[in-house]
N, C-alpha and C positions, 0 to 999 in steps of 0.2 A: 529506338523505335518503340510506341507504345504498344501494350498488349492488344489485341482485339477486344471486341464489347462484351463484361461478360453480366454476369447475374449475378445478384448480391443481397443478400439476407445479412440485416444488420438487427442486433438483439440490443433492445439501448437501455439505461435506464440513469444515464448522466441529465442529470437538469443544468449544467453550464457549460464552457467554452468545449468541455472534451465531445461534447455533442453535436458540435459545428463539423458533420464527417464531410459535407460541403465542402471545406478548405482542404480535401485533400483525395477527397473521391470525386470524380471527374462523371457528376450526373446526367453528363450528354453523349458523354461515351458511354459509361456505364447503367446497367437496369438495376436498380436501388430499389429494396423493397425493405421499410421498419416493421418492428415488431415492439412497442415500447411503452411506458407507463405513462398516466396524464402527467405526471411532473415533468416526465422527461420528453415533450414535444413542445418544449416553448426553443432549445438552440435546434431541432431538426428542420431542414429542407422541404416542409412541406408541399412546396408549390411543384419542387421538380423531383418529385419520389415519387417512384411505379406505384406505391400504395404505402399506406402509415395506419396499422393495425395500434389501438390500444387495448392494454388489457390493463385489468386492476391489480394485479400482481403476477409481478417475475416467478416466484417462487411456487405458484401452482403449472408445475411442466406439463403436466395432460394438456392445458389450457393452451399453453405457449407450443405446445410441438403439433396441436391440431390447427392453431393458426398459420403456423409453417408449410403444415400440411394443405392448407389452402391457397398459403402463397401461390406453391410449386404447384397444385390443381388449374389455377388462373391464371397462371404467368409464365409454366414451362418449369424446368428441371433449374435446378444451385446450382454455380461453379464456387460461391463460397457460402459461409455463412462466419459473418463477423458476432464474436461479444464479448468485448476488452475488460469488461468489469471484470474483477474476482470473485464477484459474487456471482456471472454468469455465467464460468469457463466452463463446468459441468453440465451447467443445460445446454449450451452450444455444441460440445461436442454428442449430447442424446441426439439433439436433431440433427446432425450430420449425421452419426448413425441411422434413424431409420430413416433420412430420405436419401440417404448414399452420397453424402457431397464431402469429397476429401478436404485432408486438414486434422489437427488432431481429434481422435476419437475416444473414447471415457477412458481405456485405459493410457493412453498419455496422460490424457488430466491429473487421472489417480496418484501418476508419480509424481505430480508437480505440487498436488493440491493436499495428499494425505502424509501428515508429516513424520507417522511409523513408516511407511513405504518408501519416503525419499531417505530415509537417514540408515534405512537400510541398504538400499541402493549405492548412496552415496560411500556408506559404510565398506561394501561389498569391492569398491572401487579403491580400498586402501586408503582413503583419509580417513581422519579424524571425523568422529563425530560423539554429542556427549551419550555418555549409558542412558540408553532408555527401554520403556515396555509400555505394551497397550495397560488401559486399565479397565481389567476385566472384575476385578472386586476390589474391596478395603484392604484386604489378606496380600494381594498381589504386592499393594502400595506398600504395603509393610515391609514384605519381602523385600522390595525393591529398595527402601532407605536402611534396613538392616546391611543392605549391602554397602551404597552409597552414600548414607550418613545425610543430616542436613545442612542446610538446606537443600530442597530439591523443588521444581516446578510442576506442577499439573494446568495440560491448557489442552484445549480441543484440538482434534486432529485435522478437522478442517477449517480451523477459526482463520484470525485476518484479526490485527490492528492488537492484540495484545487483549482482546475479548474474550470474557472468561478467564484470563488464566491467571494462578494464582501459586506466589510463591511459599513455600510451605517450611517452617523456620525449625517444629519438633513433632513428634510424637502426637502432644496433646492438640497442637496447632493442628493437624491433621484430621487427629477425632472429632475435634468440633468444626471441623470443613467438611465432611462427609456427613456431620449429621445437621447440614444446613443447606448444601448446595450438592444438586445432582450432578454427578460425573458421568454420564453415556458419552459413551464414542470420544473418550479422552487417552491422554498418554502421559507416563510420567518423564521427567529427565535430569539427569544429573544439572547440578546448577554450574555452569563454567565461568570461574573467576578469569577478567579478560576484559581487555576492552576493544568495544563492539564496533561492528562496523559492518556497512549498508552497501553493496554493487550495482550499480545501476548502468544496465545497457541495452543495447540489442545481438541477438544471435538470427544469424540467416543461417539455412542450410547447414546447420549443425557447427557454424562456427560463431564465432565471436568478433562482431565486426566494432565492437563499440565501447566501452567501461570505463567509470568512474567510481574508484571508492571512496568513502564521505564515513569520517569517524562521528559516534557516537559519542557526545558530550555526558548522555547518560543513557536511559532505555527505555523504550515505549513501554513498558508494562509501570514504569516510575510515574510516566505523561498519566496511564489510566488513573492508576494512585492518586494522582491530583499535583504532580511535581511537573515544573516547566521540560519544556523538550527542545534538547538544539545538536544541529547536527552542522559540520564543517569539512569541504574534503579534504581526502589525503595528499599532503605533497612530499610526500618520503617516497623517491625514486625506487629506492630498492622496493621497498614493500609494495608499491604500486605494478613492478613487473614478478612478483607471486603472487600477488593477489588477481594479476590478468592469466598466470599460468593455473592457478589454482581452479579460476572461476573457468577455462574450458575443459579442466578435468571434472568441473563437477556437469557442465552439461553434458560432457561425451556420456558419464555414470546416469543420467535422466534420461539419456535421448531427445534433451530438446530440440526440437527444428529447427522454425524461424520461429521467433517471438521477440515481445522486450522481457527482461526478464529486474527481478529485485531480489536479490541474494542478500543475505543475512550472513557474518561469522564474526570469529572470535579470534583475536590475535592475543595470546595467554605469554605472563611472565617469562613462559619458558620457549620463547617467539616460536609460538606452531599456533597454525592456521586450523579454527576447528568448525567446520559447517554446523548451523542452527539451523537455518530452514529455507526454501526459496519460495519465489511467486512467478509465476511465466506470466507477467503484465506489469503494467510503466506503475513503478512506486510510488506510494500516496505521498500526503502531507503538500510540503511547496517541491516536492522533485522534480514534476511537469514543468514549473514555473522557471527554475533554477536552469533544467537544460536547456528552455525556450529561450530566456534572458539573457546566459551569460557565455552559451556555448553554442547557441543557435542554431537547435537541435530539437526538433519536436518528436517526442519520443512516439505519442501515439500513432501520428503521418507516418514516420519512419516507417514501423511496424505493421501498420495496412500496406504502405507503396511496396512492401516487401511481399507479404502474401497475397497481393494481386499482379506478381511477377513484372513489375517498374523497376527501373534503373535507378540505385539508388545514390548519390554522393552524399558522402561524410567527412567531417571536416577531422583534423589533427585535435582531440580531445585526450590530451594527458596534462602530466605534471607540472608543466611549464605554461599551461595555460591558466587565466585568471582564476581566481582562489574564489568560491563559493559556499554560500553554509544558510539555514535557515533555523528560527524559534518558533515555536510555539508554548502561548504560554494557556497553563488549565483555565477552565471555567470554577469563578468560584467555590470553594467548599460549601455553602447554603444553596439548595436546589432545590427546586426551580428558581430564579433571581431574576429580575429586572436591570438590565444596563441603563446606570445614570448619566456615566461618563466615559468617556478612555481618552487618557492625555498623548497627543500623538510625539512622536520618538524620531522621525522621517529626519527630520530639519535638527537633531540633537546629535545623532551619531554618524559621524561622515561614511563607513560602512555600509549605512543600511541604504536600501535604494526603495525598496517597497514597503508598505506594512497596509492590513487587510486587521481594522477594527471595529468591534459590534457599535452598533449606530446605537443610540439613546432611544432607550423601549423595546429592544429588543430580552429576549426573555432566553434564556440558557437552563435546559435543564438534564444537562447531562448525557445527552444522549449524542452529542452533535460530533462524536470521534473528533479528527484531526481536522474536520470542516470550521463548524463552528467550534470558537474557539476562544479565551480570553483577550488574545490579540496572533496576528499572524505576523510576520518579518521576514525580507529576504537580503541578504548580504554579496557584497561583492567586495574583493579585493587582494592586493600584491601578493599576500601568503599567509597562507591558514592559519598563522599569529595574528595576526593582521582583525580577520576575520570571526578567531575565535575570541579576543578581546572586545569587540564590538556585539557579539551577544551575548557574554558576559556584564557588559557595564548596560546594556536593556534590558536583559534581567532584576538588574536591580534599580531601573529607572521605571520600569514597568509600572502606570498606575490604572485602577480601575476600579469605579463607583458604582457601587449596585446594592439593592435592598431585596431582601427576600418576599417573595409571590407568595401567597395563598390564597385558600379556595373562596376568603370571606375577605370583602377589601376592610381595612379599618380606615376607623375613623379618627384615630389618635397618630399623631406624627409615627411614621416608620422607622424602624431600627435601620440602618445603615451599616454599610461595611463599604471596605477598602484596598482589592486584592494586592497584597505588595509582596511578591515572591520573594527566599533567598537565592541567591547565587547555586548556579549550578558546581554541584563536585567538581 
């Protein structure tokens, strides 16, 4: 039986397919009301939304909780208020607090989003997790690797995507990072030798209806660096049922609700399980892609049909289902650069089933995270040998032709280059 009609404040700022809330909100039963950026109204529903506010930025909240504030003046009281992004789980929950519409509220967020607070938490609940401390001066950091030794990491408390953060190798590496980049509202942490690895699911009602772990071929803070990124899941039976016990120990420690969620940890030589950090929303990169494709699981739909109280079916998603994995390779080391070329891979590796490559003229300069990209890939197959040999031998088939942009075009033939990555660790 479906829910009754309710009201819905949706906070958008996707400009492609995750913006399609259409395929999964039901705009005839329901009163749909956006709140969204001019980029992010080319996949929305305009024709059949109670109303579609733009603002010229998410990140000015006066702005965005006064347009809320007008929804709910014009249109009647929230039963929710949707905003999936990471970048907008703390403004969502401001405007549920002041206009009273349940669901979480800033200090849920807090736990999910500030990562001194969750590894305390987590901490507090008897796992593992690495030695860390806010950083409130140079002094502290000091204090902190006199203990720990190096390396050690400094990265923001509420970053996303391996932004800002920076690994720190000595002493002197440290003095000349302090006296070149500002650390506010950072933390530091022991660096945990291990190999990583990525949880992606959904939790309803404080359980765990869903998980898949997917190892780390290397580490998104490597991908910032400028080293390829490839990630494959887990098909180790065992480790896959502690890794599903572990990951509802760490929501029971957060109190997550319902959400999807993207858990991060560490499986160390000395097999213990050690929390790095979570996100209560569907995992970047191709993880959307990977669950739609090959497990037939939309992670976003899941996660709305859930907190608007819809019946949900899930399919059998474990170990014994087909093998998955994706790459991403960096944007050139010379930024900004023009794409000449990218030789496609699709029809080379039997593996791969998608790949998403920058078009000829298009311009990379750095800023385009796990979007833009040097090339993107998606893999399917029998068993994560299978799967991790197949982004291994496109890593080093990987090619791409581009010449460096500036501010003055010349007139003399351009220097060129040739992105040809090494093999991943």
């Amino acid at each position: 039986m479906s829910p009754a009609s309710q009201h819905v404040l949706v906070i958008n700022r996707f400009d492609n397919e995750s913006g399609r809330y259409h395929r999964y909100i039901d705009h005839e039963q329901h009163r749909v009301a956006y709140i969204t950026t001019s980029a992010g109204l080319s996949p929305l529903p305009c024709g059949r939304a109670e109303t579609v506010i733009v603002v010229d930025d998410l990140t000015d909240r006066d702005e965005v909780r006064s347009k809320a504030r007008q929804v709910v003046d014009r249109f009647g009281p929230l039963d929710h208020v949707l905003a999936l992004s990471e970048f907008d789980l703390e403004l969502g929950a401001e405007i549920r607090q002041s206009l009273g519409v349940p669901g979480p509220q800033p200090d849920d967020i807090r736990r999910v989003r500030d990562k001194v607070t969750m590894k305390r938490l987590v901490s507090a609940a008897g796992l593992p997790v690495p030695r860390f401390a806010t950083v409130d001066s140079i002094d502290a950091v000091r204090r902190f690797a006199a203990t720990t030794g190096f390396p050690l990491v400094l990265k923001p408390r509420r970053g996303w995507d391996s932004q800002g953060v920076f690994l720190v190798g000595s002493a002197g590496a440290l003095d000349q990072l302090v006296a070149t980049a500002p650390l506010q509202d950072y933390e530091c942490e022991e660096f945990i030798e291990g190999r990583m690895y990525q949880v992606d699911g959904v939790v309803q009602h404080g359980r765990v209806r869903l998980l898949r772990a997917s190892r780390l071929l290397n580490s998104c803070l490597e991908f910032a660096l400028g080293g390829p990124f490839g990630s494959v899941v887990n098909d180790d039976v065992q480790l896959e049922r502690r890794i599903n016990d572990y990951t509802q120990r760490v929501v029971d420690a957060l109190r997550l609700d319902t959400s999807a969620f993207h858990l991060e940890l560490f499986h160390t030589d000395r097999d213990e399980l050690v929390f790095l950090e979570i996100g209560a929303r569907v995992g970047g990169a191709q993880i959307p892609y990977l669950w739609r494709d090959v497990y037939g699981v939309d992670l976003h739909e899941t996660w709305v049909r859930m907190l608007l109280g819809e019946s949900v079916e899930l399919p059998d998603v474990d170990v014994d289902t087909e093998a998955a994995g994706y790459l991403l390779m960096p944007e050139p080391p010379a930024r900004p650069c023009r794409v000449l070329g990218a030789t496609s891979l699709v029809d080379r590796v039997p593996e791969m089933y998608a790949e998403v490559l920058p078009a000829p003229g298009t311009v990379l300069d750095g800023t385009g995270g796990c979007r833009e990209t040097g090339g993107r890939y998606r893999f399917r197959g029998p068993t994560s040998e299978d799967v991790e040999q197949a982004i291994l031998r496109t890593v080093i088939e990987h090619r791409l032709d581009w010449e460096p942009v500036t501010g003055v075009e010349r007139r003399t033939p351009r220097v060129r280059g040739r992105l040809q990555s090494k093999a991943l660790p």
